[in-house]
C-alpha positions in Angstrom: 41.4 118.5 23.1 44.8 119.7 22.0 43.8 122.8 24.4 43.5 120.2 27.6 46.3 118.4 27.1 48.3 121.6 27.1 46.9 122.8 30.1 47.9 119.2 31.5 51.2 119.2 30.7 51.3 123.6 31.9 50.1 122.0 35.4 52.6 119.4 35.5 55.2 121.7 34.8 53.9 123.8 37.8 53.8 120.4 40.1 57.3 119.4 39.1 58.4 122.9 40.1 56.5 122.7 43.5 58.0 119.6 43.9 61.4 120.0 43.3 61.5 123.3 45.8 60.2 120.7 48.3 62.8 118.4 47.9 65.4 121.3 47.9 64.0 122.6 50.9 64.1 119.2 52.3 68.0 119.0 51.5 68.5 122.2 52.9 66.6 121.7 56.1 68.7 118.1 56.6 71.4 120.1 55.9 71.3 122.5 57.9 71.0 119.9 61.1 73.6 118.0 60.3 75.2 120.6 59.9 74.4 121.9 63.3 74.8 118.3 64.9 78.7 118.4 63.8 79.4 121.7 65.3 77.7 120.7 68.1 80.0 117.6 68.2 82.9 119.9 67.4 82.3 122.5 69.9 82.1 119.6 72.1 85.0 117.6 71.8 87.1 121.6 71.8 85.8 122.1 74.9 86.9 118.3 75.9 90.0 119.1 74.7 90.7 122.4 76.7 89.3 120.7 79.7 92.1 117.8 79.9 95.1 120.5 78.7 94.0 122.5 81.9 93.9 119.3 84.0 97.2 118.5 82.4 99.0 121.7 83.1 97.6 121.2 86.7 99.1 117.9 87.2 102.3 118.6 85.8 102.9 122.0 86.8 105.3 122.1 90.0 103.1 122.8 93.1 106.2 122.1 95.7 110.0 123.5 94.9 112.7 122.9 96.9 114.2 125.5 98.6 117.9 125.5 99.7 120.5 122.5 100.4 119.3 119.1 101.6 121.1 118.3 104.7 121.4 114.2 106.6 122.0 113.5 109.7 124.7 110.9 110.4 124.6 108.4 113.4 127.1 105.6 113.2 128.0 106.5 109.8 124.0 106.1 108.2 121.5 108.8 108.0 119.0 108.5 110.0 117.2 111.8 109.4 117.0 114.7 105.7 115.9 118.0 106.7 114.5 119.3 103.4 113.3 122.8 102.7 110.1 123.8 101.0 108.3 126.9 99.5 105.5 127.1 97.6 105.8 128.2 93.7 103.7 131.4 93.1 100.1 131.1 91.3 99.8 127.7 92.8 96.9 126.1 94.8 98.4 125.8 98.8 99.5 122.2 99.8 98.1 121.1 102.6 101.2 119.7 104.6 99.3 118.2 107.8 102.2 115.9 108.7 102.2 112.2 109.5 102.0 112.8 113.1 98.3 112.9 113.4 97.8 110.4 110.7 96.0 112.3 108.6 98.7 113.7 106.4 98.5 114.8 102.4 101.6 114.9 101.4 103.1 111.5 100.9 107.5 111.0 100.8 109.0 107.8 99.5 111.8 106.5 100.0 113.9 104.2 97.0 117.2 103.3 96.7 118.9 100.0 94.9 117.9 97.5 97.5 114.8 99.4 99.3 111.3 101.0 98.7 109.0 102.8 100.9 106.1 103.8 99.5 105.5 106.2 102.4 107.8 107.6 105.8 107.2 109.4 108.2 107.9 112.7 108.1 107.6 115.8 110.8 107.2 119.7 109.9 108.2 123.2 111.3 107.3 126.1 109.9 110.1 128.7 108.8 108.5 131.6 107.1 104.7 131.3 107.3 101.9 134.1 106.8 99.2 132.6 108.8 98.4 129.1 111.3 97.0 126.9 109.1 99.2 123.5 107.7 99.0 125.2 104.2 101.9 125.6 102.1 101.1 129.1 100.1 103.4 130.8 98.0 106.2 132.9 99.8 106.2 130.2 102.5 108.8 128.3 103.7 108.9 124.8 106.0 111.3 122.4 107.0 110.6 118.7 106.7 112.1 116.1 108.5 112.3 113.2 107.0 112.5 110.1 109.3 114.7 107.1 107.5 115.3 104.7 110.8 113.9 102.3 108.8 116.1 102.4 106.1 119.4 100.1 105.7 123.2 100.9 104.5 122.4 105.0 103.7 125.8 105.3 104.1 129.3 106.7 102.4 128.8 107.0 98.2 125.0 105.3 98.6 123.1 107.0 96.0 119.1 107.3 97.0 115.6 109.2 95.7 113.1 111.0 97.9 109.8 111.8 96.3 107.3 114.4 97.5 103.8 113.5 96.3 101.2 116.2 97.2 97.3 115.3 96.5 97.3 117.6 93.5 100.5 118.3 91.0 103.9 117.0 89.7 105.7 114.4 92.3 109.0 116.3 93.3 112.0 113.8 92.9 114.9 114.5 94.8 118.0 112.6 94.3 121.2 112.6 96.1 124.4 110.8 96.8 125.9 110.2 100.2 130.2 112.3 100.0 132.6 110.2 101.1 133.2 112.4 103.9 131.0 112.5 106.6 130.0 114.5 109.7 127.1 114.4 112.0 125.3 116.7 109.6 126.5 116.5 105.4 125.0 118.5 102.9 123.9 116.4 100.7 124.2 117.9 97.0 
């Protein structure tokens, strides 16, 4: 009997062995998937991550630069009209500059001074230095915007005043300016 119960206790052994490889495959196994489901997650949230620093640097990155002085025109000692220059910055999308004449325009100007807002004027557009037909302003491009401010009040001697140029995609380009104290039908405006 001594025999058996030896033999018992030698088969035990061997199903506590069997047993205890299961479970540590088990572990293994779990660990090995959750182990897989936070890279996964990881990778995930990286690529996230690069995705809105891309859309970032698109948004903030300059698509219009100013090229050149900003000139008013003066009647009756308020300007009535800014002729601003515009080129476009190289490695940048083109901005479509369809002006507000046909109403369907992409580029939106405000106006803002102390005692006035416009969230949009109208604005007119001749091209300077352009390398095809389209309303596109690509790099190496140059137009002229005319900037229509009839409807503003008082832009006159020392009146200090923003313009914004919001294109559909990319930084808003402020441009701020003071009125000189002396004045001619056309001022540069600094």
């Amino acid at each position: 009997m001594l025999t058996w119960f030896k033999r018992l206790q030698a088969n035990q052994r061997g199903i506590t062995g069997l047993e205890t490889a299961i479970i540590l495959i088990a572990f293994v196994i779990v660990a090995s998937v959750f182990a897989y489901v936070v890279l996964s997650a990881g990778l995930f949230s990286a690529q996230k991550a690069k995705e809105a620093v891309y859309a970032g640097l698109d948004e903030t990155r300059s698509t219009i630069e100013i090229k050149g002085d900003v000139i008013g025109k003066m009647v009756g000692g308020e300007i009535t009209e800014l002729y601003i220059t515009v080129g476009g910055r190289p490695g940048n999308e083109p901005v479509d500059f369809t002006d507000t004449s046909a109403g369907t325009n992409k580029v939106v100007i405000s106006f803002q001074d102390d005692t006035q807002k416009f969230s949009s004027v109208n604005w007119t557009l001749q091209k300077l230095n352009t390398t095809n037909t389209d309303n596109l302003l690509d790099q190496n491009e140059l137009f002229q915007i005319t900037v229509d401010l009839s409807v503003t009040d008082n832009v006159t001697a020392y009146h200090t005043f923003t313009i914004e140029l919001k294109p559909p995609v990319g930084a808003v380009t402020p441009i701020e300016r003071t009125v000189p104290a002396r004045i001619s039908q056309y001022v540069n405006l600094h």
